[in-house]
N, C-alpha and C positions, 0 to 999 in steps of 0.2 A: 704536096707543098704545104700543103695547112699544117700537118704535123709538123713538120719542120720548124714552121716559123712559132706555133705552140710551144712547141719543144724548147727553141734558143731564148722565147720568152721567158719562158718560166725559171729556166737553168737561170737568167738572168738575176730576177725578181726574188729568184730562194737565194742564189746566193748572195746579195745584195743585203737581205733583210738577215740571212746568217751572220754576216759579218760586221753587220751594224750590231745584233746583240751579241755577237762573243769580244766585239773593240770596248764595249762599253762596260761588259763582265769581267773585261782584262785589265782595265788601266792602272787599277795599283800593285799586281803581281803576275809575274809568268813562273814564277816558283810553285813548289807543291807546297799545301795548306800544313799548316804545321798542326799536329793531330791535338783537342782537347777534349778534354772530357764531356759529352753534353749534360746540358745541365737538364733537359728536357727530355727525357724517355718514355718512349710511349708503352699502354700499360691498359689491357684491357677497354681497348677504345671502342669494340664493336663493329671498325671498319675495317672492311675485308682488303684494303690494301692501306693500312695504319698498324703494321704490327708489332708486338711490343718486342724491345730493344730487345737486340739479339738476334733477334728471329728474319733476319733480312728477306724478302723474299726473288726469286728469281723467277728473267720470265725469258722466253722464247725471243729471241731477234729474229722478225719475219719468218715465225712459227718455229725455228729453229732450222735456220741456213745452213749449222755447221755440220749437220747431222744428215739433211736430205735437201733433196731442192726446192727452196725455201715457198712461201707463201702455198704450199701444194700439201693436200690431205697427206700425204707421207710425210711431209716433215711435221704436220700434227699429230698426225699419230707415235711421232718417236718423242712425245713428251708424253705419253699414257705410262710410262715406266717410272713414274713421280706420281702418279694417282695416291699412294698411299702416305704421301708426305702430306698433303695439307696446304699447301704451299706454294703452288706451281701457278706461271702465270704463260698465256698465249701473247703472245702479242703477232699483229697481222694487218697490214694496209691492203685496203679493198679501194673498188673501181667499178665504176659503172658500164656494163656490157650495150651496144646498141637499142635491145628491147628488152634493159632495164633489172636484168640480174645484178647482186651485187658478187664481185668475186673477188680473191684474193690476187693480188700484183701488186708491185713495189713501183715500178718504172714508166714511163710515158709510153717506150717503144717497146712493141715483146719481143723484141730480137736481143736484147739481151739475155735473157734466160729460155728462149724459146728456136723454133727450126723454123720461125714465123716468117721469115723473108722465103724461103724455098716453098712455100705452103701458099703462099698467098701472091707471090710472085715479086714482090716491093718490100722495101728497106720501109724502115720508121709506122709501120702499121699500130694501130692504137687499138686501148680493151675496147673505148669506147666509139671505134670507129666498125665494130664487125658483132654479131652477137655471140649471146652463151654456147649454141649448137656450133656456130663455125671456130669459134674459141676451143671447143673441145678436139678437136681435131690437131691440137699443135701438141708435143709434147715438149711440156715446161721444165723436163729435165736434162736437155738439147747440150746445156754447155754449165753442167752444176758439177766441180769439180773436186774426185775426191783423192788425197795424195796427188799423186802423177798420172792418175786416169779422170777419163769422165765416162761414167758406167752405163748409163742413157744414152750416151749420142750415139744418132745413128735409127732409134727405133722408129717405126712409120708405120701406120695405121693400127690394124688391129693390136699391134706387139706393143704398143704403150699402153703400161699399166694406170689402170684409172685414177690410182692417186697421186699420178705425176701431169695428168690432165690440168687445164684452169678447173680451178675447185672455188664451186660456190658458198660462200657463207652460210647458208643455210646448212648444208651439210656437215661445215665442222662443227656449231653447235648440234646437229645432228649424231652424230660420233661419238664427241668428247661427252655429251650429256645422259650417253644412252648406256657409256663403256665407264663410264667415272661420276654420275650423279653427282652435282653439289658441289665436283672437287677442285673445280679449274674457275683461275680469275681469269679477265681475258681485256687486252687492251687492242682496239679497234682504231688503225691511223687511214682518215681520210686525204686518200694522196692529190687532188685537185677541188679547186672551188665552184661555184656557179659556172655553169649550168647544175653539174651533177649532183655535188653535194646536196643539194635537198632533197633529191629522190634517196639520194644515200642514209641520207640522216630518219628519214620516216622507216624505211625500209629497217635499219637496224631496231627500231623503236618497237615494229613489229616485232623482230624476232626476238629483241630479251624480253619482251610482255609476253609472247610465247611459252620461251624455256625460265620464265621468272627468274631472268637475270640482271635486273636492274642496279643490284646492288653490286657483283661482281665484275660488273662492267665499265669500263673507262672511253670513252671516246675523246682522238685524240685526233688535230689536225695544225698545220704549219699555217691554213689561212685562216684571218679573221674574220672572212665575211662566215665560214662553219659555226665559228663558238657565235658568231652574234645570231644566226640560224634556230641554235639550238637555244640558247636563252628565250628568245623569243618565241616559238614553239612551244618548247619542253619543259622548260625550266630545271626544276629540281630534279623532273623523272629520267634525266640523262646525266649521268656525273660525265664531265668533261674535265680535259687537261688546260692550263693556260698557253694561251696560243702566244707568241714570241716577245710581243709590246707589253701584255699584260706580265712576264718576265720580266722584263725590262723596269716594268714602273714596282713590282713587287722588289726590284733588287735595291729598288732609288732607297722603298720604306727601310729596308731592312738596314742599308749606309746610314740612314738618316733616323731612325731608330724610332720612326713614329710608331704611333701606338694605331693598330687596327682593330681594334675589338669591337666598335660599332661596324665595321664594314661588314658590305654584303656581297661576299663574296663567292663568286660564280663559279666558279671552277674549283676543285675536290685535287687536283692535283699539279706537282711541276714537274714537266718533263725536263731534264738537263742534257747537253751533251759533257762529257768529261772525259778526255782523254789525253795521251802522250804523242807529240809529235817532234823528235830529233831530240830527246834529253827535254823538251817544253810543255810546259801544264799548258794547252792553249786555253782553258778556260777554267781558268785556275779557282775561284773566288767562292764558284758554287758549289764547290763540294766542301767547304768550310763547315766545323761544327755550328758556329757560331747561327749560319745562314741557317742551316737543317733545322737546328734549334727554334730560329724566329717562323720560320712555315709552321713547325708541330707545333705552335704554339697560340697556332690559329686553327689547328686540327685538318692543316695540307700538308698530303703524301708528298713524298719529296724524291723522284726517281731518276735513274740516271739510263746517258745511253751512250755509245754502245761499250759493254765493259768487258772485256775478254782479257785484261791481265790480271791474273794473282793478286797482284800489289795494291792494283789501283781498287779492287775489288775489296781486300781487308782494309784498308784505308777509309773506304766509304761506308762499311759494315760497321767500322768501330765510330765513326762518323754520325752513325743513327741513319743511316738512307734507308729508306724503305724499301725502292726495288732495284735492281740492278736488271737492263735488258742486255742479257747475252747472246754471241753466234753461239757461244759452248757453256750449256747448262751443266755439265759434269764439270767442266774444268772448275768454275766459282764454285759450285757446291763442294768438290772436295778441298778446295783454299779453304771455304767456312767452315764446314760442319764437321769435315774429317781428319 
């Protein structure tokens, strides 16, 4: 019952605050941004997700969905085939297990990617209502669909392969850092607030002071009380994304053309969404050169999600966007580079 009512909370609450900043990113165009030159190109900046024009970079949407089943060591592992680009970025929303592992999951219920109702006997079962050990026992590749099959379904116990398991954070820095030193950015989305984000937020704090990846690293979350978490906490020693309001007020400055140069600003990068719905830009504004422009020009990455077409992809490339989060890392990379 509690999940439940979680669950219609929150579907509330996201999409309530979604729709308040894409009404407010939309109001003077649903056409596509008509392309200009920027006048700002980045150029040797020294951040690992600021790179210089051209060089777009691309990352994994929930580790790479389109390729394995997603937030799961095998779909991290199908982006090690980019190790020698330089270039590659993870992206992965984690969740907190009952005693306190952080693991990769996108969704509230794991019956959506998981045989979790058959296993546990109940619909809407939570990461963080069960822990890592009974977690292991589901296989997260239940209902991840490739073509006209789903290759997974069906497996139960021993026969599911460990890296379609829940996969703990620790492990893909684990992996990618042992198989690719040095090579992979990695952006980190906190999918719920208090209670758990705070355990979540030390926890990763641990691990990139660990694998000394503080610089490669992005922590990103949808709630405000996360970034006020980490400001206060961490400060500098965590780059974090702006969470939706601070969107919001940076999009006022950029209409309004005020000048931020004394500002002290907390957050390293923008997350956007940007995509096509029925012939419609629904969020048309942000992928404007003009916008990308005034972020570089406070030295904020300027990222987009989720970009899986061609078009909308060379659009935001010639645009100056810094990263594009794709389901299909091939697909962008051969519209860019090939």
């Amino acid at each position: 019952m509690f999940g439940k009512i979680y669950d219609a909370v929150y579907l509330f609450l996201r999409k309530t605050i979604l729709f308040f900043v894409a009404g407010i990113m939309c109001l003077s165009s649903f056409s596509a941004p008509v392309f200009e030159e920027p006048q700002i190109k980045n150029e040797n900046t020294g951040d690992y997700f600021l790179p210089d024009y051209g060089n777009t970079l691309i990352s994994s949407h929930r580790s790479g969905k389109g390729a394995a089943p997603e937030n799961t060591l095998m779909a991290v592992k199908s982006n090690l085939v980019y190790k020698e680009t330089d270039s590659a970025i993870i992206e992965m929303d984690v969740q907190l297990t009952k005693d306190g592992e952080i693991v990769l999951y996108h969704s509230l219920s794991l019956d959506e990617m998981s045989n979790s109702a058959e296993y546990f006997g109940r619909k809407n079962t939570t990461v963080f209502s069960k822990t890592y050990d009974e977690l292991r026992n589901l296989n997260m590749g239940e209902n991840f669909k490739s073509g006209d099959s789903y290759p997974y379904r069906g497996l139960r116990g021993n026969d599911i392969p460990d890296d379609i398991r829940i996969t703990a954070l620790k492990d893909v820095f684990s992996c990618v850092e042992t198989e690719a030193p040095g090579k992979y950015r990695y952006i980190i989305e906190i999918k719920y607030p208090h209670p758990w984000a705070p355990k979540i937020v030390d926890g990763i704090y641990e691990l990139i002071s660990e694998y000394n990846l503080a610089d490669r690293v992005i922590v990103a979350s949808f709630w405000p009380d996360v970034s006020w978490y980490i400001d206060n906490n961490y400060g500098c020693r965590i780059n974090r994304s702006a969470n939706p309001f601070e969107i919001v007020d940076f999009y006022g400055c950029y209409t309004r053309e005020d000048d931020l140069s004394r500002e002290d600003f907390k957050f390293t990068a923008l997350q956007l969404p940007y995509y096509w719905d029925d012939g419609k830009l629904l969020v048309a504004n942000l992928g404007k050169t003009g916008f990308i422009d005034y972020a570089h020009k406070y030295g904020i990455s300027v990222q987009y999600w989720t970009v899986n077409s061609a078009e909308d992809a060379k659009q935001l490339y010639n645009s100056g966007a810094d990263v594009l989060m794709t389901d299909y890392p091939d697909r962008l990379r051969d519209a860019l580079y090939n």
